[in-house]
N, C-alpha and C positions, 0 to 999 in steps of 0.2 A: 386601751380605750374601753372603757366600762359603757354597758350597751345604753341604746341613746333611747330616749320617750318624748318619738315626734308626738303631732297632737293626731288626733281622727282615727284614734283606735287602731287595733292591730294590722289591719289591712294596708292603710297607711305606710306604716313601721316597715312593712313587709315588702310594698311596693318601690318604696323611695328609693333603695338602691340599683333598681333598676334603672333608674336616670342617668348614674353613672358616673356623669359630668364631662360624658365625651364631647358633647358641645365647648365645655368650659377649657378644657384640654387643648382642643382644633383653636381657640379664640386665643388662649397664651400663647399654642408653639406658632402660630402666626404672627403675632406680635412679637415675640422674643427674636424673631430670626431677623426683622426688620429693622428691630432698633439694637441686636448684637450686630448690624451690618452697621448701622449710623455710628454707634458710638466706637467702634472701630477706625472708622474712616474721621473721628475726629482725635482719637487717641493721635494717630497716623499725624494728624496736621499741627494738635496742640501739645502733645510728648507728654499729658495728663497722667499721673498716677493712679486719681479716679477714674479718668475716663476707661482704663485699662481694663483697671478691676472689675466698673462696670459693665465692660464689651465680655467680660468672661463671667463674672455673673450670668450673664442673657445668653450667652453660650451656651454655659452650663443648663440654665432654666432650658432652651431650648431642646437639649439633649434628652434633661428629664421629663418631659413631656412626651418625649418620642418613646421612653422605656416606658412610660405608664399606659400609653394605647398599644404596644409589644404584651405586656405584663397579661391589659386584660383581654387581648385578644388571643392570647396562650391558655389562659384560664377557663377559656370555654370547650377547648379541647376534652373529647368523649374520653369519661371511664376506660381504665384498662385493668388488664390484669393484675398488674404492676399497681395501679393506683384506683383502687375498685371505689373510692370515695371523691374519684373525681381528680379534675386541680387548678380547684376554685383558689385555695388560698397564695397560687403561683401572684394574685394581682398585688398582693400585700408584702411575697418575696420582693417583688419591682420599687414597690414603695418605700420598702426598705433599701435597695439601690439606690434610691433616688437620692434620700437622706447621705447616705455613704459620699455621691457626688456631688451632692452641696456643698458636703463638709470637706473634700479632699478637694475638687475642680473650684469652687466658688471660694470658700473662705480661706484652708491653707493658701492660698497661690496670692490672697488680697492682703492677708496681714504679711504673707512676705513684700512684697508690689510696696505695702504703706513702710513698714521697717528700712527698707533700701532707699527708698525717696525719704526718709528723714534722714538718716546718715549719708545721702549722699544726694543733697535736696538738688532740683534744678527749675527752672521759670516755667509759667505756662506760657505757652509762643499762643494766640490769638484764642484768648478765652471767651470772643464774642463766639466761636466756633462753638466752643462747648457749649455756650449757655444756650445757642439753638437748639441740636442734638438733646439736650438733656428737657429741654421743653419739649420738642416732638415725642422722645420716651415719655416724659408724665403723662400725655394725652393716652397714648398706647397703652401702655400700664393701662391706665383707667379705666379703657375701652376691657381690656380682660378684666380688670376686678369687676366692673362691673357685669359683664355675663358668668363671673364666677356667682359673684350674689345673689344673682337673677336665677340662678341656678340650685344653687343652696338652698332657699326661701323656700323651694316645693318640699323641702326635706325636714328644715328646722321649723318652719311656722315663725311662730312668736320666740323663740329661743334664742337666745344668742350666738353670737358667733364662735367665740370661745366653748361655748357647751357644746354646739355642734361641732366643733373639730375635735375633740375631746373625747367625743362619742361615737361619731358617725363610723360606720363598718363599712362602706365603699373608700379605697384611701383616693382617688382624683380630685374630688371635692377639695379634701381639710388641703390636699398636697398644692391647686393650685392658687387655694387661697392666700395661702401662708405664705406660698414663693411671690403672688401677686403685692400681697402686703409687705414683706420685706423687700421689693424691687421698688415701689415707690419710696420706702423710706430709705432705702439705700443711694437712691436718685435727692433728693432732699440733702442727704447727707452729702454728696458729689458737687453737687450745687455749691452747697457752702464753702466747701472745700478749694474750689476752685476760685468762686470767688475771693476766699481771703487771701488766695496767693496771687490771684491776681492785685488786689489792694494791697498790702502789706508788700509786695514783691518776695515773697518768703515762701518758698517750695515745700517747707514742712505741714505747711496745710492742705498740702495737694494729700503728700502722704499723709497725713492723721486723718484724710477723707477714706482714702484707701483702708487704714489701720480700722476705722469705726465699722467700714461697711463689709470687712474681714469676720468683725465681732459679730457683727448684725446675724450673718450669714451661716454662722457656725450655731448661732444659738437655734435659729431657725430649724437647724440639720440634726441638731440635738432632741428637739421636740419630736420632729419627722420620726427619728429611729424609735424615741419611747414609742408613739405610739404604734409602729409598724410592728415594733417587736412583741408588745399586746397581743395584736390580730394573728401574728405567726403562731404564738403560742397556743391560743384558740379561746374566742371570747364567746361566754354567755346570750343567751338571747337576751332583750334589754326587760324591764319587771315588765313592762305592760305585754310585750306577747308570751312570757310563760305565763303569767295569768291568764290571756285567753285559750293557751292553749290548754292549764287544767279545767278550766271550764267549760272546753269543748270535750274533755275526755269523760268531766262528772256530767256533762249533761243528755244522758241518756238511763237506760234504766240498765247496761249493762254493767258497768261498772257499779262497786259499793263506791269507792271513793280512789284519789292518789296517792300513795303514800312516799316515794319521792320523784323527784324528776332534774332531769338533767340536759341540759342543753348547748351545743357548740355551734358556732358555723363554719362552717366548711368553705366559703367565700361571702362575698354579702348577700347575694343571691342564691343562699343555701342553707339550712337549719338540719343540723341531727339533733333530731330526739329522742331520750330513751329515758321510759319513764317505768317506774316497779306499781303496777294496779291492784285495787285491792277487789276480790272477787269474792261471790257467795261458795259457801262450803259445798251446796248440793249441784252444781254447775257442771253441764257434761262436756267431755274432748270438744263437740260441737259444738255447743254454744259457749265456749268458751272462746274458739274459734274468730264465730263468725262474732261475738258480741266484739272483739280485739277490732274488727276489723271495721264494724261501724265505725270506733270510735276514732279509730284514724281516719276515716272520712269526715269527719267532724273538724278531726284537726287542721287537715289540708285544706277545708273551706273555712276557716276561720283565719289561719294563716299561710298560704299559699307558698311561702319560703320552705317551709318543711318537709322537705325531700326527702329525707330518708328518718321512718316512724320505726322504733325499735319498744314496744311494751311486754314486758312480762310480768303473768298473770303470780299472785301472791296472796296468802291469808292475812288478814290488817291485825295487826297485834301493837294497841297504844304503849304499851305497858316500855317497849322495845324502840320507839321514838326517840330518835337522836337529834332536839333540837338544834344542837347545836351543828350538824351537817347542812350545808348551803344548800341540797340536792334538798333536804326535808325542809326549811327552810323556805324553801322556792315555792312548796307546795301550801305554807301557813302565812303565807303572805297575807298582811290583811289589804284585800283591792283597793282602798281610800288610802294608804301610804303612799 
């Protein structure tokens, strides 16, 4: 996930993951357990291939909701010895679970469900069943996308949807937006499915409801893991808060200038900084000191994520610039890009 550029400046940027989306979380695993009980209890009556896949779907959805409030309430577990950087990035491990169970609980078990119901088709017994249950799930659904939306929007602004899953560093957001978006079209797809076996009298549309909403589900899962495994790896601040933050480093008089700078997070609610400064020649231990430390008070009021300020002081020599390094790079940014 390459870092995101909400709108309202660094602070913004800085604060949005704080939101979390543990509201949006509480509003899916609510819903998902309500209509993995419905559509169960109609699997149960109508012998549905979809309805199946769908009761496991929302199963599944349900479980990953419960690893993602586990994930980030792990994640704020204090520093230890063992782990002196904290373990913020434990909410992006979860994330990456989650992905794992979409793909093995949700889609392996649906394109098997849809394959077995074409080779060995059978009727749907009282499709007016399903077509209720599978109305009550759209509403539901709905009800969570939209407090995932509602949600989102403090985060992306004007952005789209796709940029913001793409970008954003808290993963409950993109996670339950994308499982909310593929549960309606999964439900859609079930729909139909159902339907034409019930028209047709031909059971292979039950299973090729099953077989789509298999694909739907896999792909989704495959999205999930790129971008979890981005975050694990360890992602950049996004351009708009390294630029505030060198310009909370050049704006004082102790610093000559930056000469490169480097940035990860450590969770979304966490930034390491560690930037090489360029200082005057006649500078003493002290003020060299205390000039370091202003400027990391600069830093942290300008972007409040930046927990941990690592600079070290350097003679600036142009000559020795390696534009081509992202770290030097970071710092020649032109701010109107």
């Amino acid at each position: 996930m390459p870092p995101a550029d909400p709108p309202g400046g660094a602070g913004t940027a800085a604060e949005a993951p704080a939101h979390g989306g543990v509201r949006a979380v509480l509003a899916a695993l609510g819903a998902n357990l309500t209509i993995a009980a419905t559509k169960f209890a109609a699997f149960v009556i109508t012998g549905s291939a979809s309805m199946l896949a769908e009761s496991v779907h929302s199963l599944a959805d349900s479980g990953n909701q419960l690893l993602l409030l586990v994930g980030r309430r792990r994640s704020r577990r204090a520093e230890t010895e063992e782990h002196q950087f904290g373990f913020g990035p434990e909410r992006y491990l979860y994330g990456f679970i989650v992905a794992v169970v979409l793909f093995t609980v949700g889609a392996l078990f649906s394109v098997y469900e849809g394959v077995h119901r074409i080779t060995h088709p059978e009727t749907v017994e009282s499709p007016a069943v399903a077509f209720a249950v599978l109305g009550i799930a759209m509403v539901l659904e709905s009800f969570s996308l939209r407090t995932a939306l509602a949600q989102s929007r403090q985060a992306r602004g004007q952005r789209g949807l796709g940029h913001f899953i793409r970008h954003a560093k808290a993963p409950e957001l993109p996670t339950v937006l994308l499982e909310d978006l593929a549960a309606l079209t999964g439900l859609t797809v079930a729909l139909a499915g159902v339907a034409l076996s019930a028209i047709t009298h031909q059971g292979e549309w039950d299973g090729a409801g099953s077989l789509a909403i298999g694909g739907l589900l896999g792909v989704v899962a495959v999205i999930l893991a790129i971008e979890m495994k981005s975050l694990l790896i360890g992602e950049s601040a996004s351009e708009q808060i390294e630029r505030a933050i060198v310009t909370a480093l050049e704006d004082g008089p102790e610093l000559q200038r930056v000469i490169h700078l480097r940035t990860v997070h450590l969770g979304p609610e966490a930034l390491l900084v560690a930037a090489k400064v360029a200082i005057r020649g006649e500078e003493t231990g002290l003020s060299i000191a205390s000039g370091i430390d202003a400027a990391e008070r600069r830093v942290r009021a300008a972007v409040p994520i930046a927990k941990m300020i690592y600079l070290e002081p350097d003679m600036y020599r142009a000559a020795q610039a390696d534009v081509t390094d992202p770290a030097v790079r970071a710092v020649l940014r032109d701010p109107g890009e």
